[in-house]
N, C-alpha and C positions, 0 to 999 in steps of 0.2 A: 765765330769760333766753330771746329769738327762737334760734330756733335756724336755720340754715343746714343744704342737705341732707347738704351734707358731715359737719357737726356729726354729726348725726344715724348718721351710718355709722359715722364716727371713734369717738364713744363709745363704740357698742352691739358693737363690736371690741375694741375697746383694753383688754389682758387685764393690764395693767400699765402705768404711767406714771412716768417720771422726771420730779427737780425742772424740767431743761431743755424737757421736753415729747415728748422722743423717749417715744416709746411700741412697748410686742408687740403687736402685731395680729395675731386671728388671721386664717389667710386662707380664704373659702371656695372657689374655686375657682383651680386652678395649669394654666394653660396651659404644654406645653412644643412647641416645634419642634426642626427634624433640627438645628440649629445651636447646640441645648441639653446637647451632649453634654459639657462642660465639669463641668457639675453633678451628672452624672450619675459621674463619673468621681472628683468630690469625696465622694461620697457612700458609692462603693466603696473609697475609701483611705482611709475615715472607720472603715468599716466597717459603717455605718447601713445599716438598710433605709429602705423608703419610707413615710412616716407614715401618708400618705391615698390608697391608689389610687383610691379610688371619685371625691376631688378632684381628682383628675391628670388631665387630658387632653393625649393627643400629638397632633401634627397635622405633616406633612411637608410643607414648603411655600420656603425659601429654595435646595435646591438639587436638586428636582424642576425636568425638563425642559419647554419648552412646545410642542417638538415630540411627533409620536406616540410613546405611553407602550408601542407596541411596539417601540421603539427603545431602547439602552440607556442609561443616563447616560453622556454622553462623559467627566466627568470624576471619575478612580476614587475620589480622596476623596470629592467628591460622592456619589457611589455609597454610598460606604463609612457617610458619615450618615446617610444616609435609611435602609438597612441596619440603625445601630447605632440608630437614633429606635427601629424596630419588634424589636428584639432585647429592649431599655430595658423594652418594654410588655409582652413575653413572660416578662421576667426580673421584671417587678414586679406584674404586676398591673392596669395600668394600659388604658384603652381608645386605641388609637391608629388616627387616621384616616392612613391610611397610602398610599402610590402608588397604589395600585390600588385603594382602598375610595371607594365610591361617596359616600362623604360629604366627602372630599379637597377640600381649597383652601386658600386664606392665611388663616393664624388668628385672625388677627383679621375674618376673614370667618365661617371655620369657627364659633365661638362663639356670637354672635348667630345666624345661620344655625339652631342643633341646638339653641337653648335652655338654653346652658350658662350665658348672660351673661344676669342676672335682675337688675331691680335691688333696689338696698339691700345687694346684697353686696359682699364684698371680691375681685378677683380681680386676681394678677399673673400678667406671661409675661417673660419672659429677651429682651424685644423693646423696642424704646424707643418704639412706637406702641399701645402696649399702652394707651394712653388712649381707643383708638377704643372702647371699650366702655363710658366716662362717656359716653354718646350713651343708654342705659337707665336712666338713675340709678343705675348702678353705682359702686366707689369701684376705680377700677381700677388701677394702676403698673407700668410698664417696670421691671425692676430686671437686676442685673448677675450675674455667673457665679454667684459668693460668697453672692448672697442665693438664688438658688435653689436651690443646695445647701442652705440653711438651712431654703428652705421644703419639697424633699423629704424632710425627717427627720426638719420639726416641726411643719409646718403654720400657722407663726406667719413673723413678719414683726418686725421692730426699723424702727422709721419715723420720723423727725421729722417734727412737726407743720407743714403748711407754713400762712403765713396766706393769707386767702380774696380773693377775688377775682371781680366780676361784669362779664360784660361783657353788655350789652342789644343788640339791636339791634330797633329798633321799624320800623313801617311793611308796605310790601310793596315787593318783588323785582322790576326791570323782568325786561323780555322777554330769556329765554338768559342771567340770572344765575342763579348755582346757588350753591348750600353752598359750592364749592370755590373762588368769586370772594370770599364774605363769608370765610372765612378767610384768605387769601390780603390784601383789604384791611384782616382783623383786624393781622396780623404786619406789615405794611407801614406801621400809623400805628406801633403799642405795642413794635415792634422784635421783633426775632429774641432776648434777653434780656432783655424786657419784662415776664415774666409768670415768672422765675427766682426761686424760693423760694415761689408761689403756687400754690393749686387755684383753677381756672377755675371757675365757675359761667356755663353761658350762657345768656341769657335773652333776654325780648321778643317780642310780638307776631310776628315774622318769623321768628324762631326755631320756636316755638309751631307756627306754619304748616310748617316743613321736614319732610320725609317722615323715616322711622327712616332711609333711607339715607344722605339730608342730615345727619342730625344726626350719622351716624357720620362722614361727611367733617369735619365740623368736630371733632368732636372728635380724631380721627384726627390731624391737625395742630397740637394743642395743644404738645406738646415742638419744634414748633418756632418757640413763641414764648417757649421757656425752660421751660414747666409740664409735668413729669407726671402732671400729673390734668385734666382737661376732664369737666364734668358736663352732661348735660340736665335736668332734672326730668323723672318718668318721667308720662306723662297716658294718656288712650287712644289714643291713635296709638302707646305703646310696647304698650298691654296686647295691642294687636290684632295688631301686629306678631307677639309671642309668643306667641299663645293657639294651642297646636296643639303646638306646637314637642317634637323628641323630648325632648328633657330639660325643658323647661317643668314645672310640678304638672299635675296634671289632674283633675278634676272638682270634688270639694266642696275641696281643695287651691288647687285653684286657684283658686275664690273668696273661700277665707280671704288667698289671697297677695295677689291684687289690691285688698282690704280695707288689708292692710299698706300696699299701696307709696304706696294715695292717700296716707297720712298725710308721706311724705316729703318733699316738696317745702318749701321754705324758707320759713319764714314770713314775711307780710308787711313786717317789723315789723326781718327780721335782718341784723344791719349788716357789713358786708366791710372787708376794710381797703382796698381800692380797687376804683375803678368806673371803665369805661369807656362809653360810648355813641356809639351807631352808626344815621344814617338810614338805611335800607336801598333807598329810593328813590337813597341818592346813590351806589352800590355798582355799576360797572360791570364788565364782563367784565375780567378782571385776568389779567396777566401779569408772570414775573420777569424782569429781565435779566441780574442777576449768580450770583455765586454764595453767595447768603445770600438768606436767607427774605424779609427783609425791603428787597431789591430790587423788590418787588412794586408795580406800578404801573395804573393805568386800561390799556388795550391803547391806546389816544388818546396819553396822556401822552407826550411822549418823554423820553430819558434823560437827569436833572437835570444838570446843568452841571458839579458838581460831582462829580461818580460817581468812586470810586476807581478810578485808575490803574490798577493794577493788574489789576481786575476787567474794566474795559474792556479789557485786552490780551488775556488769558485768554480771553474770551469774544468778540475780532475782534469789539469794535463802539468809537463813539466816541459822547463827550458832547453831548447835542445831537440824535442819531439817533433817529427816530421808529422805533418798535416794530414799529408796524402798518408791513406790507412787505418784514419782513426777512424773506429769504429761508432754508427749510428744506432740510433735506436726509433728513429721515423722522419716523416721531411714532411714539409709543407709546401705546397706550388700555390701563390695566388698574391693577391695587397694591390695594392692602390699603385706600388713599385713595379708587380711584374705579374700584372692577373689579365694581360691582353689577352687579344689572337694570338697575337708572331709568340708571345710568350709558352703558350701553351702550343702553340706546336712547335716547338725547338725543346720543350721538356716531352712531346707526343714520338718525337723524330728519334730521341733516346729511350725512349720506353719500348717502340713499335715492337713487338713480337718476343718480349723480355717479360720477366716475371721479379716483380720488386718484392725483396729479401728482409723489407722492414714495413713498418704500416706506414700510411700517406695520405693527405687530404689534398685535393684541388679543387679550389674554389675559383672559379670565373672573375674576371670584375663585373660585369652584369647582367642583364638577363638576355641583352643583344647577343653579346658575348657567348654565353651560354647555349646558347640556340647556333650560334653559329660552329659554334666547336663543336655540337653533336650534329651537324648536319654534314661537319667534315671527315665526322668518325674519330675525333679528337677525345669525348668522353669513350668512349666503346676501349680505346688503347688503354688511355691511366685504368678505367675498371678492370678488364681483363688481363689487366698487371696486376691487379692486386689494391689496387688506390682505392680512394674513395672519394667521390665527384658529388661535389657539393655546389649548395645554392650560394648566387653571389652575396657579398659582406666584406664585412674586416675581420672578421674570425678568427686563428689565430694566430694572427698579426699582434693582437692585445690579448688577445686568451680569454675572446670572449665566447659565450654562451656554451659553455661547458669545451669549446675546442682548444684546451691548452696542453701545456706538454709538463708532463708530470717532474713531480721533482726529485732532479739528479740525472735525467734522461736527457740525451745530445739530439737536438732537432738540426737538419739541416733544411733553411729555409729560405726563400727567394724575397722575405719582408724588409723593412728599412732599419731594422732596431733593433741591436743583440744585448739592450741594459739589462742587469740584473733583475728577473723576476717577471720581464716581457711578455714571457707567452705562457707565465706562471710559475707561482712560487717554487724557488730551486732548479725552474730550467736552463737547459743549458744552450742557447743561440748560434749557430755557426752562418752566418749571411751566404750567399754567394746566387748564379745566375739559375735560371729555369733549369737548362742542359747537364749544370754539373747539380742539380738538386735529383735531377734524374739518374743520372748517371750513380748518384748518393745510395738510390733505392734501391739501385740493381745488384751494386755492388755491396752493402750495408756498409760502408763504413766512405769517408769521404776521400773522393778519388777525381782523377782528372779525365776528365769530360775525352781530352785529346787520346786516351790512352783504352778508353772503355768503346770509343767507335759507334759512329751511326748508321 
């Protein structure tokens, strides 16, 4: 039978199978973060040790600061995790990128980043974005306290099969649409539980064309159209990506690996239980207004007639109100969604020589990262705009370590998640790409990227 790339991973894993389809998978790579201590703590009342150090990677990144990291964490639990992540890594065995090590960032950045995330493997993290790494042809999953504790002990995974799913999107990308617009009008047609009980496959000429960073924004965003798995098929844009990379194969390894992964990609021929399709010429710069994913709208569009009650009070707008114009009160550039290079300079490219009209944080995804943007003069722009350049984290993504957005205040931010209360109590969330969150600052109120010029 055609096989699908998922097919392909699922089998060549799946160490047992029941009549239902739940299957042991085993897993080859276990990302953990400081927020993982949960599992860790199951593990030691279990009495188990850890199965696979050499598969364990720690990374500290949800409640590391993004102010200077000679400064303490202000709050002590916070403290206290980040702490217990590199205790975790002393006590087991495990390699952990830690506050201060130079390989430090958000891990789903951290991963692809060092070469840990290769495709055709299996990897989970205790993170519900943990799909951003089907962006390699990896078969990646979010999972919960319970199942990580399962895979520090066994290396294996209990999983239902979920069925498959492709979404195309063919053509080319107008001017200042990015990844994070095509997903964003992905979840906006197929709904916010659109793609529940599904692995994404995503495909098409404009896909094809997205850079490794693009493809990790989309996928990165697949759980919030219901799916824990979002795939790319991996080509040479993945192989080059990785070809260096510290944990990558390297030399006669690495020729036999990139021999493997061509064979992965889904065959012509293999059938999905459902399809979507997508012109990528009709995909404009996209924004949310409420709080669900699939409030996502054209930045043009105004808000349907019909928009829940509710959603409108929460978010002080009414039915009817166009988008473009509504006034901000500060933005955020960064996440695990759109905290790369290409990121920050397509939000650098809208700033250059402008002065932002609201206050603003840009946080890095990590400390490569970091170092690279300022050696491109990438932090030098957002500062002397007005921003403020911070160290890498999740920050406020979740509204941590005092970087939230106060309540009743409209954030325009480049993160994965506009729920109620996100980036803190009574904030008000508006999603959209790097370029129009730049574009947000200059102009203070939220505007189309195509209109404001780079």
């Amino acid at each position: 039978m055609p096989d699908t790339l998922f097919d392909r991973i699922w089998r060549s894993h799946a160490i047992l199978t029941r009549d239902d389809g739940t299957a042991l998978l085993w897993i080859d790579r276990h990302l953990v973060h400081d927020g993982g201590f949960h599992g860790f703590g199951m593990l030691r009342h279990a009495g188990r040790t850890l199965r696979r150090p050499d598969l364990t990677f720690g990374v500290a990144d949800h409640y590391v600061p993004s102010h200077a990291r000679s400064l303490p964490i202000a709050d002590p639990d916070g403290a206290a995790l980040v702490a217990g992540l590199a205790e975790n890594g002393r006590r087991y065995g495990f390699d952990v990128m830690g506050i201060d090590d130079p390989r430090q960032g958000i891990v789903h950045v951290v991963g692809p980043e060092q070469g840990i995330t290769l495709p055709g493997l299996t990897l989970v993290c205790g993170d519900s974005h943990t799909a951003t790494h089907g962006a390699f042809g990896t078969l990646s999953i979010g999972i919960g306290a319970s199942e990580v504790a399962h895979v520090l002990a066994t290396q294996t995974l209990w999983q239902r099969r979920p069925r498959s799913m492709r979404i195309r999107v063919d053509g080319t990308l107008g001017p200042h649409v990015s990844a994070k617009d095509v997903i964003l009008a992905i979840i906006g047609r197929i709904g916010a539980a659109g793609a529940v009980g599904y692995a994404i496959e995503y495909a098409g000429s404009a896909i094809r064309a997205l850079t490794m960073e693009g493809r990790m924004t989309l996928c990165n965003m697949t759980i919030e159209a219901g799916s824990r798995t979002g795939m790319v098929a991996p080509d040479d844009t993945t192989f080059s990506y990785l070809h260096g990379r510290a944990y990558a194969p390297k030399g006669a390894l690495w020729d036999q690996a990139v021999a493997a992964w061509r064979a992965l990609p889904s065959d012509d021929d293999a059938a999905f239980d459902a399809e979507f399709s997508f012109d990528a010429a009709a995909i404009a710069p996209t924004v949310t207004w409420g709080n669900s994913l699939d409030t996502a709208l054209p930045v043009t569009t105004p808000i349907p007639a019909d928009a829940d009650p509710a959603m409108l009070a929460y978010m002080g707008l009414t039915a009817g109100q166009p988008m473009e114009g509504t006034k901000l009160d500060r933005v955020f550039i960064g996440t695990c969604t759109n905290g790369r290079i290409e990121d920050l300079r397509a939000a650098a490219s809208v700033l250059r020589g402008r002065r932002a009209v609201v206050p603003g944080l840009v946080v890095p995804g990590s400390v490569p990262i970091k170092k690279q943007a300022e050696a491109e003069g990438l932090a030098r722009i957002f500062t002397e705009a007005g921003l403020t350049w911070g160290e890498p984290g999740c920050s406020s993504c979740t509204g941590m370590n005092g970087d939230y957005v106060p309540a009743g205040e409209r954030c325009a931010a480049t993160s994965n998640r506009n729920f109620v209360g996100r980036q803190g109590l009574g904030s008000r969330t508006h999603l959209m790409s790097p370029a129009m969150a730049a574009a947000g600052a200059v102009v203070g109120a939220i505007a189309d990227v195509r209109r404001v010029g780079v």
